[in-house]
C-alpha positions in Angstrom: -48.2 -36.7 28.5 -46.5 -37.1 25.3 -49.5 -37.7 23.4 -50.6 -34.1 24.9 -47.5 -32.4 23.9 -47.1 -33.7 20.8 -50.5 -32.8 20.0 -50.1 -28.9 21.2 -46.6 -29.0 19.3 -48.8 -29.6 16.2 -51.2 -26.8 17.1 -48.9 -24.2 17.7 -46.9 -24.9 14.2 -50.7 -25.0 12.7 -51.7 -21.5 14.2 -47.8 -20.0 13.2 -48.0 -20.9 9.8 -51.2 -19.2 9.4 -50.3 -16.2 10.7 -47.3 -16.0 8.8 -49.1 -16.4 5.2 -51.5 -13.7 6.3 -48.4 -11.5 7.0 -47.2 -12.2 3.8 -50.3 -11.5 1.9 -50.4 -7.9 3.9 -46.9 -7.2 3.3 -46.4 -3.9 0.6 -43.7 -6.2 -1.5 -45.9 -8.4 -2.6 -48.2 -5.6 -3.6 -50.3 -6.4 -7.0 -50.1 -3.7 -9.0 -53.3 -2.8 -10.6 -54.8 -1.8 -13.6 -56.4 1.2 -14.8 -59.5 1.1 -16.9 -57.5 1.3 -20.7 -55.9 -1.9 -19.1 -52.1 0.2 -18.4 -50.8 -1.0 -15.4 -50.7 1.7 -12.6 -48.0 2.7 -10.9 -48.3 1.5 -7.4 -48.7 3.6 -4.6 -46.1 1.6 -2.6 -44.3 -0.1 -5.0 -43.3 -3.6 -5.1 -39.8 -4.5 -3.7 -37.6 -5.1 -7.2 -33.9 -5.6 -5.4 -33.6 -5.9 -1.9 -32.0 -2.7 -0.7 -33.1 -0.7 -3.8 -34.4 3.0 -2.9 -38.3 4.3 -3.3 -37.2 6.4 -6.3 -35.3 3.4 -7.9 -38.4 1.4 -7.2 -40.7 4.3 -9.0 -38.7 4.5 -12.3 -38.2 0.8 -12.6 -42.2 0.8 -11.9 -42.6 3.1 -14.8 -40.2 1.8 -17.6 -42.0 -1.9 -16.9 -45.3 0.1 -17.8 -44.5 2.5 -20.5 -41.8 -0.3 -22.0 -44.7 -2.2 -24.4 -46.1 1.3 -25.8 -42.7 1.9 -27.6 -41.6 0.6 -30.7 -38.5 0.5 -32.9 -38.9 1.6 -36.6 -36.9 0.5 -39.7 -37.0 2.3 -42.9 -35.6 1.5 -46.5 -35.5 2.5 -50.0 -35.9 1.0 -53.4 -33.5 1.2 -56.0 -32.7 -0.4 -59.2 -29.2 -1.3 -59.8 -27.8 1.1 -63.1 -26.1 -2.1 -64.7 -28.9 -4.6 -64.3 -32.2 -2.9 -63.8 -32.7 -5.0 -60.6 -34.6 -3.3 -58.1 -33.0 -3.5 -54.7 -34.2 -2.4 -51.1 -32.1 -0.8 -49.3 -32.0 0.2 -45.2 -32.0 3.4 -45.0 -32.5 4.3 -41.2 -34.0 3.8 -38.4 -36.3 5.8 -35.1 -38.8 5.6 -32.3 -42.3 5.4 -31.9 -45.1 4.9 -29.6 -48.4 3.0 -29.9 -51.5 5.6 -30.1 -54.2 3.3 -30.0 -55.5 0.4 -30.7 -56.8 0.8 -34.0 -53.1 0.4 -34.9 -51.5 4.0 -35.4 -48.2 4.4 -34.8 -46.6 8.0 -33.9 -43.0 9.1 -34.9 -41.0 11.7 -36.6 -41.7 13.3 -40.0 -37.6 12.8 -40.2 -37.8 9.3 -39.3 -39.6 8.3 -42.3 -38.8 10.9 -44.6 -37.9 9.7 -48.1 -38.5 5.9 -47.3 -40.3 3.5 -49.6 -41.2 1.1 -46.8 -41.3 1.1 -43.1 -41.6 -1.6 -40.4 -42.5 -1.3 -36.9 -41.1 -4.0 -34.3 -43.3 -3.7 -31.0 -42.1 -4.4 -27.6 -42.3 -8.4 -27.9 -40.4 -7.9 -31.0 -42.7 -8.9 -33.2 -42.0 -7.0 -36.6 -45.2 -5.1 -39.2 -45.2 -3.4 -42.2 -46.2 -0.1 -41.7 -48.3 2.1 -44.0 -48.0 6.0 -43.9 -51.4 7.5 -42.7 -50.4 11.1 -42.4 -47.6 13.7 -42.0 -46.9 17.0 -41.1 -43.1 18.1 -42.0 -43.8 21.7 -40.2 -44.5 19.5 -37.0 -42.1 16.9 -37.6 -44.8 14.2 -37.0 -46.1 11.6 -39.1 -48.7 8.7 -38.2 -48.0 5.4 -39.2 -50.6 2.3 -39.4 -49.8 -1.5 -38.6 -52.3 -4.4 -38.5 -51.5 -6.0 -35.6 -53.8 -7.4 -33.2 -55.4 -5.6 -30.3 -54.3 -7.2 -27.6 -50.3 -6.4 -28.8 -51.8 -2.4 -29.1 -50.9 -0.8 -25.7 -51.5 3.0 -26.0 -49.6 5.0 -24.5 -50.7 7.5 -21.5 -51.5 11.0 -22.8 -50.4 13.9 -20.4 -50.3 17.5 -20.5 -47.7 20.0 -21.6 -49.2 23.3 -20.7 -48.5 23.0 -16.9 -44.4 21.7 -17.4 -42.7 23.2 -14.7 -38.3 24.0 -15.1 -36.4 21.0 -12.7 -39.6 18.5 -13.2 -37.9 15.3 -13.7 -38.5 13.4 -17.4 -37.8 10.1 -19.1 -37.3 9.4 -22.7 -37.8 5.9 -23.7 -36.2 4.9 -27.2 -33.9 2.9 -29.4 -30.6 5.4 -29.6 -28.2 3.8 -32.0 -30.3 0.9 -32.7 -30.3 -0.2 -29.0 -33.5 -1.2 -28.4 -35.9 -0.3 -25.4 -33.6 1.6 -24.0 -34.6 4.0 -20.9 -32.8 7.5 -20.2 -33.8 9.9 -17.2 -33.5 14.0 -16.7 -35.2 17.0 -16.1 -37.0 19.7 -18.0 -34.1 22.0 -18.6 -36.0 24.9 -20.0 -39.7 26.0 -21.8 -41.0 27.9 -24.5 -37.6 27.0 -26.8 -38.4 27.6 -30.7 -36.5 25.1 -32.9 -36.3 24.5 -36.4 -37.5 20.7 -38.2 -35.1 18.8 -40.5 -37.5 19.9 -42.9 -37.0 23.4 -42.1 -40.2 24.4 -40.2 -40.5 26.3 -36.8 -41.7 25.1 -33.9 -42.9 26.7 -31.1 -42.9 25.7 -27.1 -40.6 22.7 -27.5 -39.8 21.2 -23.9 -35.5 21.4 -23.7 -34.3 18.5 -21.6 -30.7 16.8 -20.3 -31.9 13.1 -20.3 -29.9 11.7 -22.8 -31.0 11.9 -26.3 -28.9 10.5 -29.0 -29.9 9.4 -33.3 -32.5 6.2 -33.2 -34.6 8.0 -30.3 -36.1 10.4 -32.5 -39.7 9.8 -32.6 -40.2 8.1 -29.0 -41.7 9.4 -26.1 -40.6 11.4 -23.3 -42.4 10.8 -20.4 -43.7 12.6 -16.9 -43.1 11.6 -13.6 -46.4 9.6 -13.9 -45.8 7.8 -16.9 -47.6 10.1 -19.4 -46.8 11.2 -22.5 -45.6 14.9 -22.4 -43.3 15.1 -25.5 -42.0 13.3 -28.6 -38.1 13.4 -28.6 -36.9 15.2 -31.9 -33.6 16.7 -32.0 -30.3 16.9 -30.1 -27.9 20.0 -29.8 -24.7 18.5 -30.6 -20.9 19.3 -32.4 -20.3 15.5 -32.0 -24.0 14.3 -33.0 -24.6 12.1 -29.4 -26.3 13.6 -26.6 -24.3 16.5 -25.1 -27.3 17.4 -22.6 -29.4 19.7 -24.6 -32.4 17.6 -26.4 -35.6 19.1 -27.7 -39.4 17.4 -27.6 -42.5 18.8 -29.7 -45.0 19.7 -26.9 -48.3 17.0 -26.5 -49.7 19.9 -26.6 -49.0 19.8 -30.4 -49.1 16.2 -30.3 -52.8 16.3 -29.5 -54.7 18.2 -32.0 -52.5 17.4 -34.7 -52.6 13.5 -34.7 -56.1 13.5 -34.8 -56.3 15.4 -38.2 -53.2 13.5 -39.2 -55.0 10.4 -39.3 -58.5 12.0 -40.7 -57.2 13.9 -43.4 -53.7 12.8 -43.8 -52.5 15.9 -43.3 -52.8 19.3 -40.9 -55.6 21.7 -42.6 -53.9 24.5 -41.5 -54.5 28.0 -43.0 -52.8 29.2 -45.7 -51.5 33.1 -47.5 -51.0 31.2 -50.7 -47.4 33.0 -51.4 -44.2 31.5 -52.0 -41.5 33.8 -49.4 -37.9 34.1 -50.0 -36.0 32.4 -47.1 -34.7 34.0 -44.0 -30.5 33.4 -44.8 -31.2 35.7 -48.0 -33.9 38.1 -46.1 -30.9 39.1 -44.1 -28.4 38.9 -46.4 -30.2 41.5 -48.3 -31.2 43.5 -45.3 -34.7 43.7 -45.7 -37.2 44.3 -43.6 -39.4 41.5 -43.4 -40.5 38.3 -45.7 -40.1 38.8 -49.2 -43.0 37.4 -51.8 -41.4 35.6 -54.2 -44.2 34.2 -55.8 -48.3 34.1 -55.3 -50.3 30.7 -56.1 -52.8 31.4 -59.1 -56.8 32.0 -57.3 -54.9 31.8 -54.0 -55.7 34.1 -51.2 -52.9 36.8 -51.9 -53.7 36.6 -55.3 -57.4 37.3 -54.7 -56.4 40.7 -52.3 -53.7 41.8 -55.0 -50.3 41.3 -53.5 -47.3 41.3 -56.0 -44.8 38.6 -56.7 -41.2 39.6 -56.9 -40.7 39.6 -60.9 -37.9 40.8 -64.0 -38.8 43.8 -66.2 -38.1 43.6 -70.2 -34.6 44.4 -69.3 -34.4 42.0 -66.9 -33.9 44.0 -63.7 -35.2 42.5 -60.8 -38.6 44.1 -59.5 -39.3 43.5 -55.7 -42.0 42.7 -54.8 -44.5 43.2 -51.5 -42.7 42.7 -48.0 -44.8 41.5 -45.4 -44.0 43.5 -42.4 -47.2 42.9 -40.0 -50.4 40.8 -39.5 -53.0 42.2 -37.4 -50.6 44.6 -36.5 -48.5 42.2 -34.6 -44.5 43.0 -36.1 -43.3 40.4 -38.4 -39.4 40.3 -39.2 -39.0 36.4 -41.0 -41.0 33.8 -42.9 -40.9 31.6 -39.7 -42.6 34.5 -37.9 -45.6 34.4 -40.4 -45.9 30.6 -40.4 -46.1 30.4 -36.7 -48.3 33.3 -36.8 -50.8 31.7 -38.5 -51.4 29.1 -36.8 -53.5 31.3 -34.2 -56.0 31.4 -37.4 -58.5 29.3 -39.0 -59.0 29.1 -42.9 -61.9 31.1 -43.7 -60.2 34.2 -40.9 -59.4 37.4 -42.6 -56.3 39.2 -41.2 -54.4 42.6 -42.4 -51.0 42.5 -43.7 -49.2 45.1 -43.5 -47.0 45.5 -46.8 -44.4 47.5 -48.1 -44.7 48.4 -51.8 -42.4 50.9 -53.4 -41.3 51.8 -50.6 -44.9 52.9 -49.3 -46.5 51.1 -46.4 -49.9 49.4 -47.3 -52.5 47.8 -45.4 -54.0 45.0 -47.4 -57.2 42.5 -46.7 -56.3 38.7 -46.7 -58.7 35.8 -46.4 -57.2 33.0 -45.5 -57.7 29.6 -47.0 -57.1 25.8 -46.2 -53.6 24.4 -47.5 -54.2 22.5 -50.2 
């Protein structure tokens, strides 16, 4: 009899522990999470058990930082000098920014402001493993520039592109970046408002850029902010702030943007976007002077408003300034600043013509333009 019992004893422990590692093979926190076919980790439908007692949505985000973590990077810029006393040539930081990983071909996307002015650049990916970065191309009317490491493939993990023409007010967001040098650092918000027009460091407009609360402060310019799902939406930019930290109001360039630019970025180095060929007095001193739309200050020699006749703005023999034409409509469509035009033409190709609508002398007149590619 003991033999028997001893023997069922065994059994029943045999048969338990079976069914308990099938339970735990079955069980949603050990969930694997899987990848998709660019080899990004997906976000799990379920998602794994981090902390015990942590909530679904804590779960989600924490999900989604772990994926979209190794497509940032931290950029460094510096300058070289030579010293005035003894002609040594120095480098010297200047400052640093955000990126994100494009693809694997090694191009690297940030801000035009970032990199501005900087003899040398590094990028330090994700396992903080540091490369010099070349400049591929930039667009200082987008505030974007590509950059180019030579890193291995298998440390390139592009980053998931989304969509920005569908954003939606109270959507939630997430901005990955390195604010005040503190790396891989991950901030959460909403989309606070659409369609907001801001200005570049450089001075250009741009148009559609997504407003948001999460917390953007200096060093996230250039990094990503981030949908719901993980996918690129926006590239962080600029912050509305007295103190210059994050006071809740940050601004992203649409992927929209993002999208069609990079790609000429990194064929032609630059955005082939049409061009008047006219040099316009700024918007401060088109005010100032109460006029009533862009001023032409000057007109590029066998440009296109050179070709169609407009005037420059010019002294007599007695040195009295002459005016000259003020663009006051394209294709009919009002025009009251130089921002207005740029952004105006961006709904052309070179090669399009398009009527401008001057005034001369004080006489309205209706002039032919066609466009050509920015040179």
């Amino acid at each position: 009899m003991r033999i028997l019992l001893a023997a069922l004893l065994l059994v029943g422990a045999f048969f338990a522990g079976a069914a308990w590692r099938n339970k735990d093979n079955n069980d949603p926190a050990t969930e694997v999470v899987a990848k998709d076919k660019r080899g990004h980790r997906s976000l799990p439908t379920r998602a794994a058990s981090y902390r015990e007692g942590s909530t679904p949505e804590e779960e989600h985000t924490i999900a989604l930082f772990e994926r979209a973590a190794p497509s940032v990077c931290y950029i460094t810029t510096s300058v070289v000098r030579r010293d005035f006393w003894s002609r040594n040539v120095m480098e010297i930081p200047q400052g640093s920014g955000s990126g994100f990983v494009w693809d694997r071909s090694g191009h690297i996307i940030t801000n035009y402001h970032v990199i501005q002015g900087a003899s040398k650049a590094q990028v330090t990916l994700a396992d903080r493993s540091t490369w010099d970065a070349e400049l591929v191309g930039s667009a200082p009317e987008k505030d974007l520039a590509v950059l180019k490491i030579k890193a291995p493939t298998n440390k390139m993990i592009p980053i998931p592109v989304g969509t920005s023409e569908d954003l939606r007010v109270g959507q939630a967001v997430y901005a990955i970046g390195n604010p005040f040098g503190l790396d891989q650092t991950l901030t959460t918000g909403i989309v606070s408002a659409l369609g907001r027009e801001i200005q570049t460091e450089s001075g250009f407009p741009v148009r559609d850029a997504i407003q948001t609360d999460a917390a953007i402060n200096p060093g996230n310019s250039g990094g990503p902010l981030l949908d719901s799902s993980g996918r690129l939406i926006g590239v962080n930019t600029a912050i509305y702030s007295p103190s210059g930290a994050s006071a809740g109001i940050g601004f992203s360039i649409p992927v929209a943007v993002v999208r069609w630019a990079v790609p000429e970025l990194i064929k032609y180095g630059k955005i082939k976007r049409p061009s008047l060929g006219v040099e316009l007095l700024e918007t401060s001193d088109v005010k100032r002077n109460e006029l009533e739309g862009p001023l032409v200050m000057d007109v590029t020699r066998g440009g296109p408003a050179a070709s169609a006749g407009l005037r420059a703005t010019r002294r007599d023999e007695y040195g009295r300034i002459i005016l000259g034409d003020i663009i006051v409509a394209m294709n009919n469509k009002r025009i009251n600043t130089k921002e207005e035009l740029i952004l105006e033409l961006e709904n052309y190709q070179a090669g399009d013509e398009v009527t401008l609508t001057l005034l001369r002398e004080q006489r309205e007149v209706k002039v032919k333009v066609r466009l050509a590619e920015t040179k």
